[in-house]
C-alpha positions, 0 to 999 in steps of 0.5 A: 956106215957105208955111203949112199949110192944115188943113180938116175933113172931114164924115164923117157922124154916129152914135147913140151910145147912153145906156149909153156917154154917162154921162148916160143919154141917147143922143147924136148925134155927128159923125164929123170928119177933117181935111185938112193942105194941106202945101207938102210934100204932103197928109196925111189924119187919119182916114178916117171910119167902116167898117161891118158889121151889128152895128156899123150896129145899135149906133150907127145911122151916117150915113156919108159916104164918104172920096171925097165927104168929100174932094170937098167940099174939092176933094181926090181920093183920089189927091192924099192923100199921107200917112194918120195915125189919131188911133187904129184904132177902126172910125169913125177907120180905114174909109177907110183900105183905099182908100188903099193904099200910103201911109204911115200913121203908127201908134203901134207899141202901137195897131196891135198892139192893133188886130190883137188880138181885140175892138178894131176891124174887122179888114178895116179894119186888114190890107186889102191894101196897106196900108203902116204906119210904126210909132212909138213915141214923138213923130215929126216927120212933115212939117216943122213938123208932129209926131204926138204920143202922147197915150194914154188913150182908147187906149193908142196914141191921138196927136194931130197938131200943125200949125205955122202962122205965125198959131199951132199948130194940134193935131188931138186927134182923141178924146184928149177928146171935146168941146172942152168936156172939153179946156178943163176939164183945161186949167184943172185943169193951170193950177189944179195949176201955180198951187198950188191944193191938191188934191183936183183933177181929174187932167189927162192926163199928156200935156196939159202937152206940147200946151200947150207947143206953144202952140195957137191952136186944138184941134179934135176928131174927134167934136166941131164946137167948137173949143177957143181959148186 
């Protein structure tokens, strides 16, 4: 079978402000998606950013719509076949009403909170046509590529695993924000696994089990880095 191609997607960017950094100065930061080419057919991660006034006054987003981000690998909106959020936080899920009738893979417990009150665009969410296939737990969605939870950001947040022949491709979406937070609970797993005595920072539960699959790269949905073993 021939290998999975993963490509990124330009979504745009947003201004996130000081108060929500922890370093008291705003940040730019991509909005990122990414396009696994399928022998068995194309599945989308993320749609890119929705909108409404008091979100657009908060971030100051720079979209780029779902069909030019698809363009731009010489995709249509028609050729997508299957959809997964990393979660449903507006700037992951705004594309998502133009791709009516596609399965999306959901984690049971984030489309739950989705639907609730002060979590994201509800228009987003219950757009007409849209087809969920709820989780609740680690699913094989495609051969050889797995949606795994990995909770924390939300209680629903997943992540997308994509076997290659030349090693494991994961899609960590917002699992952490940068490459950089990544590889530090990385080390602080290692340093745990080696015996170092505590105190030590406290890696996400989860973080053994990707490990386990063994990447070759993790890649991000607000972060242009990449993180490599």
């Amino acid at each position: 079978m021939a290998n999975p191609v993963v490509r990124r997607l330009d979504f745009g960017y947003f201004v996130r402000p000081a108060d929500e950094t922890g370093t008291g100065r705003a940040r730019v930061e991509p909005c990122l998606g990414y396009l696994v080419d399928h022998p068995d057919g194309l599945l989308l991660m993320d749609t890119g950013m929705g909108a409404h006034p008091h979100v657009d006054a908060h971030y100051r987003p720079a979209r780029r719509d779902l069909p030019g981000a698809l363009a731009d690998v010489g995709v249509r909106l028609e050729d997508v076949q299957l959809l997964v959020n990393c979660h449903l936080h507006f700037d992951h899920c705004g594309g998502n009403p133009q791709l009516p009738g596609r399965p999306i893979f959901t984690q049971r417990v984030e489309l739950e909170a989705a639907r609730g009150p002060d979590y994201t665009l509800p228009e987003l969410v219950d757009a007409p046509g849209l087809r969920y296939e709820l989780l609740d737990g680690e699913a094989e969605v495609l051969p050889g590529v797995l949606v795994v939870p990995t909770p924390g950001h939300t209680a629903g947040h997943r992540s997308l695993v994509v076997r290659r022949d030349d090693g494991t491709v994961v899609v960590a979406g917002q699992g952490h924000d940068s490459a950089t937070a990544y590889g530090a609970d990385v080390l602080a797993l290692r340093a745990a696994r080696e015996g170092q005595p505590p105190p030590l920072p406290a890696a996400p539960a989860w973080l053994d089990r990707l490990q386990r699959l063994d990447p070759a790269r993790v890649v991000f949905a607000h972060d242009h880095a990449v993180w490599q073993p």
